[in-house]
N, C-alpha and C positions, 0 to 999 in steps of 0.2 A: 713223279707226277707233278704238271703245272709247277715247273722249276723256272727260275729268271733264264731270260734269253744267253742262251750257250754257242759258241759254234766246237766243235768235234778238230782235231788235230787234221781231218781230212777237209774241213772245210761244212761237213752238217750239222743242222739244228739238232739237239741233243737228243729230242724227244723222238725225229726221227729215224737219228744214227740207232738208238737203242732198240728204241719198237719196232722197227722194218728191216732197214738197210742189215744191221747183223743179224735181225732172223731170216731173211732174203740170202743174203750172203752161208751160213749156215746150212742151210735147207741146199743151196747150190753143190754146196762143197761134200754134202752128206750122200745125194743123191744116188752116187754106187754103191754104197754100200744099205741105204734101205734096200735099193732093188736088187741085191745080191741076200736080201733078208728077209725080204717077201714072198707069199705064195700065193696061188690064184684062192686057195680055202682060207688064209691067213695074211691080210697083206698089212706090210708096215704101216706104222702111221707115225703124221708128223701134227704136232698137237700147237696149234698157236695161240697166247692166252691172250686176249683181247680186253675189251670192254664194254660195257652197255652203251657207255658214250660213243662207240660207233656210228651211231643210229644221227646223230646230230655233228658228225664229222662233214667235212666239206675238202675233196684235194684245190691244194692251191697250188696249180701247176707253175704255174708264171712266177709264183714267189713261194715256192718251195719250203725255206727256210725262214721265210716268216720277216724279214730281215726291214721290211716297210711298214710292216703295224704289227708287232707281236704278242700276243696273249698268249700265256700259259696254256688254260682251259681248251684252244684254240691250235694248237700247235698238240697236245694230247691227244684231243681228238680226234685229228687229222691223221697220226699216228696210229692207233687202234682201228680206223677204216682203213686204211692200206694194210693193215694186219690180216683184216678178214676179206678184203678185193683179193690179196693176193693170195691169199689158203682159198679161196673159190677159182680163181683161176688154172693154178696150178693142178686142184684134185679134178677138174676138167680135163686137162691136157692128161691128167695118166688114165683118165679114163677112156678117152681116144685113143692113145696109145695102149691100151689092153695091162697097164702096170699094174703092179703088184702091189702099190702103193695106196693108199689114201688118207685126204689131210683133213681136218677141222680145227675152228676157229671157236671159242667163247668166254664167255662173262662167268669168270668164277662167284662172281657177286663179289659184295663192297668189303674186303676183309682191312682188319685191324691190324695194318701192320705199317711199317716207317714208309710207305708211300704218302702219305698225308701228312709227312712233316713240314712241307710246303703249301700247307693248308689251313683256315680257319679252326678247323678242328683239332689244331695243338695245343689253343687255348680252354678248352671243354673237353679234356680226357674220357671224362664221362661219357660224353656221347657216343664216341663209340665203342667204349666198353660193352652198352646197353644195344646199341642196336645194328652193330656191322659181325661181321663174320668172323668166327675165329680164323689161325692158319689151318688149322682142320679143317673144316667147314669151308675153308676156301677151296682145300685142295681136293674137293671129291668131283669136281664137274672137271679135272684135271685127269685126274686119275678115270673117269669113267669113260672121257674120249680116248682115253690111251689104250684101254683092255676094256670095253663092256664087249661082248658077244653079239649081240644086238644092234652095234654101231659097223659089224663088218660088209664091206661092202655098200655101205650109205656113207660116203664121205662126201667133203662140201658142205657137210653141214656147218650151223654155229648152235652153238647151244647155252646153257643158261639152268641152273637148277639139276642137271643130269635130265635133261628134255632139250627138245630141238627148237628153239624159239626165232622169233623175227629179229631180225638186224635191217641194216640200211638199205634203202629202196635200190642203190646201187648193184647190192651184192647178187640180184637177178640179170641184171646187166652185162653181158659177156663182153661189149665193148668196154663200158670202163673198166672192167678188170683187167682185159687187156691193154687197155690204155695207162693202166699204173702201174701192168707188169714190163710192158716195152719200156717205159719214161726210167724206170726202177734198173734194169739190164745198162740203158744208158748212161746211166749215174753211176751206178758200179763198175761200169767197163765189163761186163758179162754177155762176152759174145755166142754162148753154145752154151743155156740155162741149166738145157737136160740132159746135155753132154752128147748131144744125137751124131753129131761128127764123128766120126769113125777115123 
């Protein structure tokens, strides 16, 4: 998180390669075999972990990669909202399509772990000793989109706490989600997302 400007062996900013493009890519390449593992009672899920910094993300389509004024914090955030555009988008589309499938996106909360060693807080151990999340404690709004009983059948959501919370004004918008899911196919070279070609 908020690491100095990277580019990826392919040519991406790091924070994007990481957070989207390989869970984008991922989710693509999985896609037969969720829906080979899904039922209409029980359907697969695909679980994206995002961030609360969603909410103050902004796509910078025109410079992608940041490569004209780069911020860390800014380049993160960017990252974690095409996290959650594109787990709204997608559980859209298997919902049109009657799939088996459904995806969600959320904020484990602030957990204590070597993400923030790019961070003010490696100076003051203490702080978040006292006040961020353990990895336990991280991983239950993880583990709850994955298996709660209660989440089946409500996908698209984002969540926060093991509850369904607000994310970015965007993430109602079905145009920009598709607009970050087309621009995202483009960059990848992923011509046939959901493999609908026969």
């Amino acid at each position: 998180m908020c690491v100095p400007f990277k580019l990826t062996e392919e040519g991406f900013e790091s924070h994007m390669a990481i957070n989207h493009y390989g869970h984008f890519l991922l989710t693509h390449l999985l896609l037969p075999q969720l829906r080979a593992a899904g039922t209409s009672d029980c359907r697969a899920r695909i679980v994206n972990v995002s961030s609360c910094v969603n909410k103050i993300g902004e796509m910078n389509y025109n410079d992608i990669n940041m490569t004209k004024n780069y911020y860390p914090a800014e380049a993160y955030n960017q990252s974690k909202l095409a996290q959650v555009l594109f787990t709204k988008h997608i559980n859209l589309q298997f919902e049109e399509d009657e799939e088996p499938i459904q995806s969600h996106s959320l904020h484990p909360g602030v957990v204590n772990t070597d993400l923030f060693e790019h961070s003010s807080t490696t100076y003051v151990p203490w702080v978040r000793q006292l006040l961020f999340k353990n990895p336990e404690q991280g991983s239950r709004t993880v583990m709850y989109a994955a298996i709660a009983p209660e989440l089946e059948g409500k996908g698209g959501t984002y969540l926060s706490n093991c509850r369904v919370a607000s994310c970015h004004r965007f993430w109602k918008n079905s145009v920009q989600c598709d607009k970050l899911f087309q621009f995202t196919c483009d960059t990848l070279g992923i011509k046939d997302f959901f493999h609908k070609a026969k």
